[in-house]
C-alpha positions as CSV (number, residue, x, y, z in Angstrom):
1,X,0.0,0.0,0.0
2,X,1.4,3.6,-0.9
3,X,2.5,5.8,1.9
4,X,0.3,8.3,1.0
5,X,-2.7,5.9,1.0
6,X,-1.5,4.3,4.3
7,X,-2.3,8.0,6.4
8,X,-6.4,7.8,5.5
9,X,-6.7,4.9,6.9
10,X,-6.3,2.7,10.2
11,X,-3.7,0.0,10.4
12,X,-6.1,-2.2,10.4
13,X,-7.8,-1.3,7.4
14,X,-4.0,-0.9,5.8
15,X,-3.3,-4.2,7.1
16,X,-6.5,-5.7,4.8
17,X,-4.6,-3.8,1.5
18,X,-1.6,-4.6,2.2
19,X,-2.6,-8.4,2.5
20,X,-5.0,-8.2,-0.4
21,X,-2.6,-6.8,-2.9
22,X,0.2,-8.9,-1.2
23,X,-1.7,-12.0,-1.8
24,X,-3.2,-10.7,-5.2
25,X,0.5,-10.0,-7.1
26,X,1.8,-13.4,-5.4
27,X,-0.9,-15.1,-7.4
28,X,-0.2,-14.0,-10.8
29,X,3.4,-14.5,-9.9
30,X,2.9,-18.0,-9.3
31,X,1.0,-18.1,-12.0
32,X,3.1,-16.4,-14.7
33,X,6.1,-18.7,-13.8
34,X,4.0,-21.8,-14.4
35,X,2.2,-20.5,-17.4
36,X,5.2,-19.5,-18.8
37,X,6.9,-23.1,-19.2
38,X,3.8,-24.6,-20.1
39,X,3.2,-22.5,-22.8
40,X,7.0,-22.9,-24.1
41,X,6.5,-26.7,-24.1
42,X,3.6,-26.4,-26.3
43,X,4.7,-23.6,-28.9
44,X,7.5,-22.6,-30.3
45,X,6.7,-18.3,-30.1
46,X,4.6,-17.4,-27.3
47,X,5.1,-13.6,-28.0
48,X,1.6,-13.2,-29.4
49,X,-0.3,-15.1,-26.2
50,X,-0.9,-12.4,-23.2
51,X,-2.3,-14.6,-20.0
52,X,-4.5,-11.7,-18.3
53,X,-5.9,-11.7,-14.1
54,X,-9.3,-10.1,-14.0
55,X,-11.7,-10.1,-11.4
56,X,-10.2,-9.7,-7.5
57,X,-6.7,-10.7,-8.5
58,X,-6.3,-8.4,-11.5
59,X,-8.2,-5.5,-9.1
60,X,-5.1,-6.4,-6.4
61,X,-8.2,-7.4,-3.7
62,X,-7.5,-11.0,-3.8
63,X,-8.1,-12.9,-0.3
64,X,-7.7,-15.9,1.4
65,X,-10.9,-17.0,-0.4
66,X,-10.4,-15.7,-3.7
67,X,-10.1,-17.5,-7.1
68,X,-8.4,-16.9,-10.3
69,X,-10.6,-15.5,-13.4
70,X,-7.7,-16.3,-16.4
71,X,-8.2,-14.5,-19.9
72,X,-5.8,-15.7,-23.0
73,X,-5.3,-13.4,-25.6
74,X,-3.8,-14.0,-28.4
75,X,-2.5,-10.9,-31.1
76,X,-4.3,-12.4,-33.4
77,X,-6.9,-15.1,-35.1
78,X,-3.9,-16.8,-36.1
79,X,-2.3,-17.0,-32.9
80,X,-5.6,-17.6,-31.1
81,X,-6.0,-21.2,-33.3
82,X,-2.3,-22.2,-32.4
83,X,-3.1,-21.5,-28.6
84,X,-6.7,-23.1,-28.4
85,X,-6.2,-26.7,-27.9
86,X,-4.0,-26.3,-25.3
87,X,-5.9,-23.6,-23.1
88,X,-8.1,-26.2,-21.1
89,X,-5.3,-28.5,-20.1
90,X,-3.3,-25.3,-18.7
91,X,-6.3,-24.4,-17.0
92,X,-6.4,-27.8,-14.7
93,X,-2.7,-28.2,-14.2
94,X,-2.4,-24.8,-13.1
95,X,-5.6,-24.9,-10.8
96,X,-3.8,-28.0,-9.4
97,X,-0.6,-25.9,-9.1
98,X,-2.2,-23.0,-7.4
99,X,-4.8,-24.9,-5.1
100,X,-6.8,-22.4,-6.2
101,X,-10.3,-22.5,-8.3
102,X,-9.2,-21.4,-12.2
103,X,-12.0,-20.0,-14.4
104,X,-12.7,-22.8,-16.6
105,X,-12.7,-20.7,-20.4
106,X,-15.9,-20.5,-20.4
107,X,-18.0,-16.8,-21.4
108,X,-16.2,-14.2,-20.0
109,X,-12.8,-15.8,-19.7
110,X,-13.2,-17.6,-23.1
111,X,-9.8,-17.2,-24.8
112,X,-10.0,-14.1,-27.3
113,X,-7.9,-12.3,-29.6
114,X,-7.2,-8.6,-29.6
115,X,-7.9,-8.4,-33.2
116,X,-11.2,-9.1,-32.3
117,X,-12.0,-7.0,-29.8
118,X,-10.7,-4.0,-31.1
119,X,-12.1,-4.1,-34.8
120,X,-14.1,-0.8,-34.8
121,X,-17.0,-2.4,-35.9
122,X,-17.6,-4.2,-32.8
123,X,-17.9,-1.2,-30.3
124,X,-21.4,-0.3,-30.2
125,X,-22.0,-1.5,-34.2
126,X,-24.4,-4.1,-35.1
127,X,-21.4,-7.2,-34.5
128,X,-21.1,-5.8,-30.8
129,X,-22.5,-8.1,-28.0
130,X,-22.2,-8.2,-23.8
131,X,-19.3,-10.7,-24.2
132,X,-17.0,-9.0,-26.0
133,X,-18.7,-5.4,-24.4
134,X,-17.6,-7.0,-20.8
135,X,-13.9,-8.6,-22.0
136,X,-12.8,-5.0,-23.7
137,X,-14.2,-3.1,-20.1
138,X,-12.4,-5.6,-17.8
139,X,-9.4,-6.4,-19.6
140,X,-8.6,-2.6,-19.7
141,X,-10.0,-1.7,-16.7
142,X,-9.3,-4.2,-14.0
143,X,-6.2,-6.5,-15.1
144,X,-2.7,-7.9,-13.9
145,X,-0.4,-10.1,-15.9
146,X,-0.2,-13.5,-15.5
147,X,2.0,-14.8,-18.0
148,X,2.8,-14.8,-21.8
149,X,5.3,-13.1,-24.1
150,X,2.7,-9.9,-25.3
151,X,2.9,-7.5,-22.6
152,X,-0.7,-6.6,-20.8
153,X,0.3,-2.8,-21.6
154,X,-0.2,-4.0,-25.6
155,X,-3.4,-5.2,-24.6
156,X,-4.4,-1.9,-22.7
157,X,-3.1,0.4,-25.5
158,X,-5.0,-1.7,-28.3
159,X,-8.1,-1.4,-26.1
160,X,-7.7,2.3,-25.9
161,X,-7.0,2.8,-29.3
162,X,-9.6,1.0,-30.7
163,X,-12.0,3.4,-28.8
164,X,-10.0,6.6,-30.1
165,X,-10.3,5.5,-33.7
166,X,-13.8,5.2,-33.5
167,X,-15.5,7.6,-35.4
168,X,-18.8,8.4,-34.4
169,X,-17.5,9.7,-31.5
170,X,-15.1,12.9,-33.5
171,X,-11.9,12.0,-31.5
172,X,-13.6,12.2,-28.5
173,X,-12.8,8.5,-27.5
174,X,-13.6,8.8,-23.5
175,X,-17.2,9.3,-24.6
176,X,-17.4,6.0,-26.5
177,X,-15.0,4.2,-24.0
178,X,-17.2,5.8,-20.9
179,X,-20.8,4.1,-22.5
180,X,-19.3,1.1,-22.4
181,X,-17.9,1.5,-18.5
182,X,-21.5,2.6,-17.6
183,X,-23.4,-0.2,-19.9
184,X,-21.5,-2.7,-18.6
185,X,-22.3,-1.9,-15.1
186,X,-26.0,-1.1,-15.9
187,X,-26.0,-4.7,-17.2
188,X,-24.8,-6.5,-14.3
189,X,-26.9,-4.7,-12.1
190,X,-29.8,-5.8,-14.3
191,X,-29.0,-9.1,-14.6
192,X,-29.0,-9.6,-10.7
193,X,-32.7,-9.6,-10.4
194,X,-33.5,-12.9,-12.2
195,X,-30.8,-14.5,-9.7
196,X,-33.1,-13.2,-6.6
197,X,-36.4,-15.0,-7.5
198,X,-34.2,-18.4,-9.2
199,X,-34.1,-20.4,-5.9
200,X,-31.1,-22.4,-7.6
201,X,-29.0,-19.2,-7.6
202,X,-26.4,-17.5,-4.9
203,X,-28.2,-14.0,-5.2
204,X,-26.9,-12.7,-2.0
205,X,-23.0,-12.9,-3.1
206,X,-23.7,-11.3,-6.4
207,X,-26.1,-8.6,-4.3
208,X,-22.9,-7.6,-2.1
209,X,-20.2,-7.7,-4.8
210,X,-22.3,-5.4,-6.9
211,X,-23.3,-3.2,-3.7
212,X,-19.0,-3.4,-2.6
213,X,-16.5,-4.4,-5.7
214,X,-18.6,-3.2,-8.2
215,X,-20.1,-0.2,-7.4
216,X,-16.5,0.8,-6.0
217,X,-14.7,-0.3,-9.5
218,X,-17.4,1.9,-11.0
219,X,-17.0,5.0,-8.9
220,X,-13.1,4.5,-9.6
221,X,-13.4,4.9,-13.4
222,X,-15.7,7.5,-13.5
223,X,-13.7,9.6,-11.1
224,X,-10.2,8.9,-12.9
225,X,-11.2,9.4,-16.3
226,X,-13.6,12.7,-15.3
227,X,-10.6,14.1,-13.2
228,X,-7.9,13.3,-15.8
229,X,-10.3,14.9,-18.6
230,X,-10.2,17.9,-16.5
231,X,-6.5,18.1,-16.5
232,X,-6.2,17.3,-20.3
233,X,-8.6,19.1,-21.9
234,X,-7.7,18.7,-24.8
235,X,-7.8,14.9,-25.1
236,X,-4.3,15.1,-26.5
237,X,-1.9,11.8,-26.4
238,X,-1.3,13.2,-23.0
239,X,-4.6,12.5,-22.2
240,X,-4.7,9.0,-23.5
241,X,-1.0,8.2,-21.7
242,X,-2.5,9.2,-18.5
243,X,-5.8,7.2,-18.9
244,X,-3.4,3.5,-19.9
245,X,-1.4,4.8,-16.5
246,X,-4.4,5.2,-14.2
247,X,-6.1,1.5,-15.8
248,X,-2.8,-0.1,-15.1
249,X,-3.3,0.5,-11.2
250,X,-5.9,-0.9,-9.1
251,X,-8.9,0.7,-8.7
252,X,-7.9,1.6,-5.0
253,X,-4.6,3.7,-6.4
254,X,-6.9,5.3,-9.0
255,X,-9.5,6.6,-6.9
256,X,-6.8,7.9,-4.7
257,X,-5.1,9.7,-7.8
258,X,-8.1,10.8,-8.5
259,X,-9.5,12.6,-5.2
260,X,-6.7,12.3,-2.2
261,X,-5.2,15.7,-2.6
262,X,-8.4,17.6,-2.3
263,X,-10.6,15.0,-0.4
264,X,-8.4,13.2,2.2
265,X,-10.8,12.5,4.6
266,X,-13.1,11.3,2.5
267,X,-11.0,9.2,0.7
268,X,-10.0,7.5,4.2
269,X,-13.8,6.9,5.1
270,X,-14.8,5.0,1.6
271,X,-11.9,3.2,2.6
272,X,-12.8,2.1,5.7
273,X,-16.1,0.8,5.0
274,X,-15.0,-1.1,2.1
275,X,-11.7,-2.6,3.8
276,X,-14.4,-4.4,6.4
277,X,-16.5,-5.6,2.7
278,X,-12.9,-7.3,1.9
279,X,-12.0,-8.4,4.9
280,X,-15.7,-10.1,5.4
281,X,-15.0,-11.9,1.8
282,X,-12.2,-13.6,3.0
283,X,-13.4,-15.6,4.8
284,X,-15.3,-18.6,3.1
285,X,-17.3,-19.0,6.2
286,X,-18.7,-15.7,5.5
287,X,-19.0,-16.6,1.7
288,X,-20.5,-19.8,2.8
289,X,-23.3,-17.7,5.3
290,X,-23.9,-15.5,2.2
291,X,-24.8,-18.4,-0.4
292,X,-27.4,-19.9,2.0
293,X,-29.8,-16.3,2.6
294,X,-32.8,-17.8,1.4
295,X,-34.3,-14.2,-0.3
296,X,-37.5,-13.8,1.5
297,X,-35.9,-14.0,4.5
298,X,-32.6,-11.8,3.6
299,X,-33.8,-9.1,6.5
300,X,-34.5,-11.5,9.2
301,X,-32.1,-10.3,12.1
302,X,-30.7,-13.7,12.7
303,X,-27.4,-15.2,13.7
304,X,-26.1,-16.9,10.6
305,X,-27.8,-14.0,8.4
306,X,-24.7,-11.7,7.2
307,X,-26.7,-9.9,5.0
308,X,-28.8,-7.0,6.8
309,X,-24.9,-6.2,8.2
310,X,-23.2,-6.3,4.8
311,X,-26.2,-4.0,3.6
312,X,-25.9,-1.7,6.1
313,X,-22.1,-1.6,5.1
314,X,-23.1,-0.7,1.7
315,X,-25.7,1.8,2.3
316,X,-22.1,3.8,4.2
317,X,-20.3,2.6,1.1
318,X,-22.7,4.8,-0.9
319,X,-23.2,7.4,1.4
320,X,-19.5,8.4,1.4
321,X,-19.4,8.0,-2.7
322,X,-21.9,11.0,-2.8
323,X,-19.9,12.9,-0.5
324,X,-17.2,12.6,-2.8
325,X,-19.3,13.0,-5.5
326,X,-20.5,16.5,-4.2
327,X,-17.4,18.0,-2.9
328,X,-15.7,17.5,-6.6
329,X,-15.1,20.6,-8.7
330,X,-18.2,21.1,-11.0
331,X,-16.3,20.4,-14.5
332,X,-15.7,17.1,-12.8
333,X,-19.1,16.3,-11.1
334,X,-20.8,17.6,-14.5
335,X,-18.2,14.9,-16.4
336,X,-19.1,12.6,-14.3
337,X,-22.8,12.9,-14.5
338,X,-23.1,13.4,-18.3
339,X,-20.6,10.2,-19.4
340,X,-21.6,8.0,-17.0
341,X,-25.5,8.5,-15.5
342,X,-27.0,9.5,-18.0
């Protein structure tokens, strides 16, 4: 955790960063050294493969519970074919490595190439769709390197390029790059409500990572891109060089980039309330507590019922995000409004 970070917050709470991004980078560590030498035993050039962390790992909030969400990416189709009939046996022996779950390849961390996801066509044309939507979002927004020989900056820069060539938005790539942000969190919030009436589905885990992670990841972007807008406003390759620096840092580091100078004590209170939503997750007895709230009974003050408490911690998450929200200069909060609420 960053000395400057460290002084908004209580040891404790610095003590929950500190392990999370500890535990977070030792993961992909492992995980690029093993990657690494597989990959070299099955092809000959792995400098078009990039082996990308999303989810907690790749957002450096990775506990003692946590699993790894893996995403290949190859430069291109061609690449892509040579790496596919390899990607699910990497997938077991490295779960077996890490003694760790490992996303299975499966939707979101399908294997992908960047070719793909960056043709211009694709954002927001008639070939778009909520896969590739959620894979360009998360791969630029929320990702550590976990092996390969194509560096995850490449991956970044062709994300962020893609959105600045796009042309309906007259060089004004944030705006195109921003819809996406907010679509993709519109959409996960949306899809959460058939998981609370499907008896067969953990809707209480997904209802406190989108009230926590999610809604913090969110608050992140729009305040980083919002506040770097205001300091390039021009939208110059300055502009764009700032936005790949601010992605490449967790979302923790970008808020604070974003709003520690002016809002210190602000800044320390959001991060408080959502140290105690991380430190809660890692414990699988806690995850285990969460799975079993039976929805109609989510507000029944009971023992083994986690929920009204995690709620309660969400509702302060909130509460402090509009604070922040309202002491920001007006360019920013009027930024932040249009590209992303509206």
């Amino acid at each position: 955790m960053r000395a400057d970070i460290k002084e908004c917050v209580k040891q404790r709470t610095n003590d929950i960063y500190s392990r999370a991004q500890s535990n977070s980078e030792q993961i992909a560590a492992n995980a690029r050294d093993f990657i690494d030498q597989f990959v070299k035993s099955k092809l000959v050039d792995t400098a078009g493969l990039c082996f990308a962390a999303t989810g907690s790992v790749g957002r450096r909030e990775a506990l003692e519970a946590s699993d790894l969400d893996l995403v290949p990416i190859a430069r291109d189709d061609k690449c892509l074919a040579e790496w596919a009939p390899h990607d699910a046996e990497l997938r077991q022996k490295l779960k077996e490595h890490l003694k760790i779950k490992v996303s299975r390849g499966e939707d979101l961390t399908k294997a992908c190439s960047l070719t793909s996801l960056t043709r211009a066509e694709k954002i927001g044309g008639n070939e778009d769709n909520s896969a590739e939507l959620t894979k360009r979002v998360l791969l630029l927004t929320e990702t550590i390197s976990a092996g390969g020989g194509m560096p995850i900056e490449d991956v970044r820069a062709g994300l962020l390029e893609a959105y600045g060539s796009e042309h309906r938005t007259s060089g004004r790539h944030v705006l195109s790059l921003c819809n996406d942000v907010a679509r993709y969190y519109k959409t996960l919030c949306i899809e959460y409500i058939p998981r609370a009436i499907d008896p067969e589905k953990d809707w209480c885990t997904r209802n406190i990572k989108l009230r926590h992670s999610r809604k913090f990841w969110y608050f992140s972007n729009m305040m980083a891109v919002a506040t770097l807008a205001d300091r390039h406003p021009h939208g110059d390759q300055a502009f764009k060089d700032a936005l790949l620096a601010a992605f490449s840092k967790s979302p923790i580091e970008r808020l604070a980039d974003a709003v520690l100078e002016s809002q210190p004590l602000g800044l320390g209170r959001l991060l408080e309330t959502y140290g105690n939503f991380l430190d809660f997750m890692s414990r699988s007895e806690n995850r285990n507590a969460l799975a079993d709230v039976a929805h109609e009974r989510r507000y029944e003050m009971e023992l083994n019922n986690p929920f009204p408490t995690m709620k309660f911690n969400s509702d302060l998450l909130h509460s402090e995000i509009m604070a922040i929200l309202e002491e920001a200069g007006v360019s920013v909060r009027s930024r932040v409004i249009g590209w992303f609420m509206l």
